[in-house]
N, C-alpha and C positions, 0 to 999 in steps of 0.2 A: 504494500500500500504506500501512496506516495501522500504524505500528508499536507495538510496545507499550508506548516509552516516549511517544510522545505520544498514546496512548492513553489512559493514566495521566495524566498533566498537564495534555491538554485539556479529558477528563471531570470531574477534578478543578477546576477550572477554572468549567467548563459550571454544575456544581451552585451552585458558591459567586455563579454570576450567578442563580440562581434562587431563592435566600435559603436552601439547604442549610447546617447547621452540619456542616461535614465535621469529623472530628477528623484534628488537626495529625498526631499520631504512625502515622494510617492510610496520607495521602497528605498529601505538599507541593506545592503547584499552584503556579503561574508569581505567581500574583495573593496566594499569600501571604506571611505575613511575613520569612520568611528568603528566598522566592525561588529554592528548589530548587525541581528537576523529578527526584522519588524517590518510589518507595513500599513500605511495608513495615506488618507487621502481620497480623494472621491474616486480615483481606479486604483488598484481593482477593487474596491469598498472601503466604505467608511466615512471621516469626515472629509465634507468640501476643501482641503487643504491640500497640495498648493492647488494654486487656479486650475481649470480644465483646460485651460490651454497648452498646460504642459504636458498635456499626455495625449495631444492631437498631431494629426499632421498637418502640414501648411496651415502652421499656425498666424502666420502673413496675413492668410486670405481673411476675406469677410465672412461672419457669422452673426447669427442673431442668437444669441440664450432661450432656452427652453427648460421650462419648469426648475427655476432660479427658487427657490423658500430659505424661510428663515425661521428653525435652522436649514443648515443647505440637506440636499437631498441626493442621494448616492443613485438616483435618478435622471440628477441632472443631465443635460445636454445640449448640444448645438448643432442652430441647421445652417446649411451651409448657401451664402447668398451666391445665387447663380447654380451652375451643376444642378437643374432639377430642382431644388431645397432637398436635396440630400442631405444626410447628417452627417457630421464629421468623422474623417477614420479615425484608427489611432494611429501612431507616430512610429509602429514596428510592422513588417514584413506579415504578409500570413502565414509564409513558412517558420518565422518567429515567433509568432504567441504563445501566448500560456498553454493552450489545446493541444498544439505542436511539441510543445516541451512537452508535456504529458506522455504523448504517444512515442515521444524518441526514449522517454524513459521506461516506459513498456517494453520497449521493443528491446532495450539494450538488458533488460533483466532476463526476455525471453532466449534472446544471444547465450546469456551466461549461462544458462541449463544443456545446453548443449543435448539438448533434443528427449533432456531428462524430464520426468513432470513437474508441472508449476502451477501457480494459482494467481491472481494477481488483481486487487482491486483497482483499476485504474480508474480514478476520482477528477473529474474536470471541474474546474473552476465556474467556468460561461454553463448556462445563461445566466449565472446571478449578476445583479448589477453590479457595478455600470456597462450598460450593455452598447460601449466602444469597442468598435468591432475595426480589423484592417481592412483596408481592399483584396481582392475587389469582395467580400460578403457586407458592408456598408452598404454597398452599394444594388446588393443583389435583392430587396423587396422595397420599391420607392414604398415612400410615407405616407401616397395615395391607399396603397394595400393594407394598413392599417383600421381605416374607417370597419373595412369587415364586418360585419356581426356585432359592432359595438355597441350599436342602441337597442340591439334585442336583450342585451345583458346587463342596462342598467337606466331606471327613469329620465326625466327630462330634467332633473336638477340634486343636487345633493341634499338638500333639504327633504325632496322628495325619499330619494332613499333614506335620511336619517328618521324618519317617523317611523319604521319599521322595529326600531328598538331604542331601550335607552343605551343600550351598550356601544349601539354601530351609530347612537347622535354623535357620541363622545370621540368615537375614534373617526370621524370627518371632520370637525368641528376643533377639536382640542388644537389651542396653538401647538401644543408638545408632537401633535400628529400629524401638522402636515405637511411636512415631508413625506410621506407616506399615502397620500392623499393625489388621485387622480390630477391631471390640470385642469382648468375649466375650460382652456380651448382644444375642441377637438381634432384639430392639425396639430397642435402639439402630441396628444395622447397619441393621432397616429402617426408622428415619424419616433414615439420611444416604444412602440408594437414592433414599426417595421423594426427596429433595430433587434429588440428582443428575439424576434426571428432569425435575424441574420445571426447571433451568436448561436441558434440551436443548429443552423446550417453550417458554422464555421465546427461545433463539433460535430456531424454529421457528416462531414470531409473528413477531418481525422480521423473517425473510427472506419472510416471506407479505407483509409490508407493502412491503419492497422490490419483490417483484416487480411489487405491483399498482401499485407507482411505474410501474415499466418499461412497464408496458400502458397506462398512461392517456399516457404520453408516445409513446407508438406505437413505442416500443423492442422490447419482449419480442419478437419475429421475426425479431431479426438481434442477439440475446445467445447464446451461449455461457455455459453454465451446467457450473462443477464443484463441487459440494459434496464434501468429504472432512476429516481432521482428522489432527494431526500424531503424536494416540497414544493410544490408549484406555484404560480405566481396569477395574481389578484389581476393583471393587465389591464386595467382598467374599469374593469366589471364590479358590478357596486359601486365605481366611486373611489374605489381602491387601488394601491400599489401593494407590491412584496406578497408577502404570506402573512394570513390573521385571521382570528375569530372560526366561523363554523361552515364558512362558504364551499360547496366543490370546488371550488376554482383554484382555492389553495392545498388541496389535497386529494384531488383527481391526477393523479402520478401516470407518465407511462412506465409498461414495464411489458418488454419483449423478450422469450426465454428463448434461444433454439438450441438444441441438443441434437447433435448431431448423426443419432444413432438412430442404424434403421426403425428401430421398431417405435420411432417418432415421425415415419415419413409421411403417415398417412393427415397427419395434421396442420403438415408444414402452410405455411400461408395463411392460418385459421384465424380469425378477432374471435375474441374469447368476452361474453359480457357480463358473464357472472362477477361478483362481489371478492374482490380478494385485497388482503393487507399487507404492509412489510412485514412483517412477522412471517408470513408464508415466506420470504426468500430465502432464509436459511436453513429451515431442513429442505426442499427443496434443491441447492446447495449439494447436503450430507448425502440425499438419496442418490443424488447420481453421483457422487466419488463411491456410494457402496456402504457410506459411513450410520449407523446406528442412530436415528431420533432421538436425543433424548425424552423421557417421560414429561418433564417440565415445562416441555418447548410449547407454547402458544401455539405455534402458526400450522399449517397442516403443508406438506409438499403440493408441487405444481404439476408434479409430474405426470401424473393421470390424466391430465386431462392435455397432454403431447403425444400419450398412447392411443388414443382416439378419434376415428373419424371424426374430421372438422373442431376438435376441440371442446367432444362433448362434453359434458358436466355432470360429475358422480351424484348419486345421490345422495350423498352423505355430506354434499356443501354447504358452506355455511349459507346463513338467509340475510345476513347484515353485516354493517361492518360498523367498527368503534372508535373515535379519536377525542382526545381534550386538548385545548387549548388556554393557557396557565397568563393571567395575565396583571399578575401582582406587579410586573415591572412597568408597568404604563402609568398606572391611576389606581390608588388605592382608596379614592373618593367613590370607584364604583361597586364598592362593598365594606359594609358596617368592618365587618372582620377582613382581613387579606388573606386568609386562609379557606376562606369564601370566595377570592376571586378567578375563578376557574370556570370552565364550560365544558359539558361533554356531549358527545352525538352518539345517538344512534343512528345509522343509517340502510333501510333497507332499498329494494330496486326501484319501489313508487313510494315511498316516506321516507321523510328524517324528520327528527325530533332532538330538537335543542335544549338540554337542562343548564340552569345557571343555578349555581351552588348558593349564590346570594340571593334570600329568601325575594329582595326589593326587586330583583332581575325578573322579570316575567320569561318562562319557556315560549319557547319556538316551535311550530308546526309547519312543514311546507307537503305539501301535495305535488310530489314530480310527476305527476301522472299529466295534469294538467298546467304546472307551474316549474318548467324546466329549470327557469334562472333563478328559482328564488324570490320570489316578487312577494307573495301574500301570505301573511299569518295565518294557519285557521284553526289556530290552537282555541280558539274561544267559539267555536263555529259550533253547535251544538253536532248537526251532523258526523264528526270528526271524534265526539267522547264516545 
């Protein structure tokens, strides 16, 4: 596993052997002058410091600021005047990113085994913000492509969506929130969509280059393959940035498994829509190295359902799926006690139901049968007890 503090210090690191001027206040690499390993600033996350211009390219040219808050927003961004109003690249190579560093350090672990067996989480950075991307993937979905689906996902104002709860008034509203908090012009939201794309396409090219590693070394036939991601992003929808609260949006994960072995062939290509959580990926994981479930484990293996035409679904699956979201670090005004300020989901394939631990927080009812985005309460609906 390559983790993400030496993610950070060997990338950083990597560039300044390739004649990169990184800037100091972005990231400190082992090779510079004070000899930390830290990083901070609006790329690749964190606070707005130093400016966004330093971690752009042609910085020269003109731009106009997008979604500028105070405090600043690791959202930030710039379009670029003329060129389309594309958004800004960054200031490195696309054979240099962070995604690239990634995958040459997979590859160079895979090398070291010498054709012995290996395991290896390989953890990308992108798409978390700030979603500055190099050319040409900046460039590969204009900001027009953005608009998308956006107004199916969320009212015609934020006020609108904050009457839906007192929890989600507080987290559009809170000065402390909004940086987190959609913009109100929709050219902005959609040239930081298009972007957020362009990083899922920038890793989307490294893991193609990975694989075709794996094949030319006569690997790819005996790899086990899980792509998935630790939490999805708000995009706008509700009103929202990042990950928060009880929305899909923030924990509708993909997660692609393929297993190379015949007796998965008959499923290969299948979408699968049953209810599954991270918890499944680990023994799922142990079943195909051969290795024993423990009794403890939560999650149930994926595998049955790779041995099956089309990806059928046991009968012994679960019917829901479970998550909390803990949010004593925002607002401890939105519960008497802080150890009340939590929420948990149930969620099955037409309901979800929201409990807030804080007696004052009213629950949540949504009907996905008829209200896919999450629009209406009908927790008080008498039909619905």
């Amino acid at each position: 596993m390559l983790c993400f503090t030496l993610l950070c210090s060997g990338w950083a690191a990597w560039l300044e052997e390739l004649g990169y001027k990184t800037p100091k206040e972005m990231f400190v690499s082992p090779k510079s002058d004070e000899g930390n390993i830290y990083m901070r600033g609006t790329w690749p996350g964190g606070r707005q410091s130093p400016a966004f211009e330093d971690a752009v390219a042609d910085s020269d040219h003109e731009y106009v600021d997008v979604h500028l808050t105070d405090p600043p927003s690791q959202f930030a961004h710039k379009r670029h005047v003329g060129n389309q109003g594309h958004a800004a690249s960054a200031f490195y190579n696309a054979e240099h990113s962070d995604s690239a560093y990634v995958v040459n350090s997979t590859m160079r672990h895979v090398r070291a085994r010498h054709g012995a067996p290996w395991a290896c989480h390989c953890s990308f950075f992108k798409p978390h913000p700030p979603w500055l991307n190099p050319k040409p993937f900046s460039e590969a979905y204009h900001p027009d492509c953005g608009h998308v689906g956006l107004r199916d996902a969320r009212p015609g104002s934020k006020d609108a969506q904050a009457a839906l709860h007192p929890w989600l008034r507080w987290r559009l509203t809170h000065p402390s929130q909004l940086a987190n908090v959609a913009p109100e012009s929709e050219d902005d939201l959609a040239l930081l969509r298009s972007q957020y794309w362009a990083s899922c396409a920038e890793v989307d090219d490294q893991l193609g280059r990975l694989f075709a590693f794996l094949k030319e070394r006569g690997e790819w036939g005996r790899t086990l393959v899980v792509f998935t991601a630790d939490h999805a992003e708000q995009l706008g929808e509700h009103w929202l940035l990042s990950k928060t609260g009880f929305f899909d949006g923030s924990y509708h994960l993909p997660l692609l498994v393929r297993d190379p072995r015949p007796c998965c062939d008959s499923s290969r290509g299948s979408v699968v829509t049953a209810l599954t959580e991270a918890v499944d990926v680990m023994p799922t994981v142990l079943e195909a190295m051969g290795v024993a479930i423990p009794a403890q484990v939560d999650g149930q293996s994926l595998l049955p359902f790779l041995r099956t035409t089309g990806g059928q679904v046991p009968t012994y699956w679960r019917s829901a799926v479970h998550w909390e979201f803990d949010f004593r670090g925002d607002d401890q005004t939105m519960a008497a006690n802080p150890y009340d300020a939590n929420l948990a989901v149930l969620r099955r394939k037409d309901v979800k139901f929201v409990h807030f631990a804080a007696e004052e927080l009213p629950m949540l009812l949504f009907d996905l049968s008829s209200d896919e985005h999450e629009m209406v309460n009908v927790a008080d609906q008498p039909e619905y007890l």
